[in-house]
N, C-alpha and C positions, 0 to 999 in steps of 0.2 A: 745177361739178365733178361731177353727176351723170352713174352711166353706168348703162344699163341692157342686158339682152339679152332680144329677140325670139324666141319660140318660135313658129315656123311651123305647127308642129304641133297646139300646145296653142293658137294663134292670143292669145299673152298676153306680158304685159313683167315680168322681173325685175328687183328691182334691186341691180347690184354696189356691189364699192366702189368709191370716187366716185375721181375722178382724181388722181395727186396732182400738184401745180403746173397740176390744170385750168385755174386763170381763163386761158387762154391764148384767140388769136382769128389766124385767120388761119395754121392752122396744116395740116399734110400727117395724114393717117391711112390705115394699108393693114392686110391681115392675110395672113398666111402660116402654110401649116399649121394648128396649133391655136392660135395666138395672134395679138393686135392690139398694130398699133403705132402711135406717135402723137409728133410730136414739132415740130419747127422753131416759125415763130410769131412771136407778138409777144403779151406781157404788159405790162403799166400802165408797166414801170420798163425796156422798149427791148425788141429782139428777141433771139432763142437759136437753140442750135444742139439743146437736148438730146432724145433720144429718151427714150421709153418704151415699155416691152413690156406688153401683160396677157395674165397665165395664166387662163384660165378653170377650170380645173379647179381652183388653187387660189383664185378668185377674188383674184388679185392684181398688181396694178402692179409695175415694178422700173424703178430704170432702166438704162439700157443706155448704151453708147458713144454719146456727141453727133455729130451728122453732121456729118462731115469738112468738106461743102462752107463748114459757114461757117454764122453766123446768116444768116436769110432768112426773110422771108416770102411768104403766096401760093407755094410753094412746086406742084411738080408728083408725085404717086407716084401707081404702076401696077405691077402685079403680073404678070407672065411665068411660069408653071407655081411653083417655088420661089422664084423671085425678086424681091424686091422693085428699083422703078426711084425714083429720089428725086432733082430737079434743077427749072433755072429759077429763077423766083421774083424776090423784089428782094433786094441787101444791106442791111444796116442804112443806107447811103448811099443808096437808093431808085434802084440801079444794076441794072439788072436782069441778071441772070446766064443764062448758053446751056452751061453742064453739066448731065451728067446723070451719078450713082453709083447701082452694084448694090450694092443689102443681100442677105448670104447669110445668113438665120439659122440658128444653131445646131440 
């Protein structure tokens, strides 16, 4: 559940607060603008759909709307100028999935 941020500058790591629902594995993470996002997966008890955002500036997690497409993991995201891309991956059924959805963050 640990997260931490790199300073290029100061060439050093701080550390935030930890994740919440980190013990996840096998999950998508992007950042857009001034925040990271984090979500789909698979934890101990089967896979999810839910995202999360971090503010850094407030140092803090929230969550956000679950991704539409469905629990999955192995899941695919890439970033386009503001745009988050989030698709593929397998279902919970280990079917693997050929969508792809834009996250517009706020």
């Amino acid at each position: 559940n640990d997260f931490y941020e790199y300073d290029p500058l100061s060439d050093s790591w701080s550390k935030k607060q930890d994740i919440i629902r980190g013990d996840r594995e096998r999950a998508i993470s992007f950042g857009v603008g001034d925040k990271g996002f984090l979500g789909t997966g698979n934890f101990l008890a089967g896979q999810t759909a839910d995202m999360l955002s971090f503010d850094p500036q407030l140092n803090e997690w929230s969550n956000i709307e679950d991704f539409p497409g469905g629990q999955r993991s192995d899941a695919l995201s890439f970033v386009i100028g503001n745009l988050a891309f989030v698709g593929f991956g397998a279902d919970e059924n280990g079917n693997f999935q050929k969508d792809l959805w834009i996250y517009v963050p706020d």
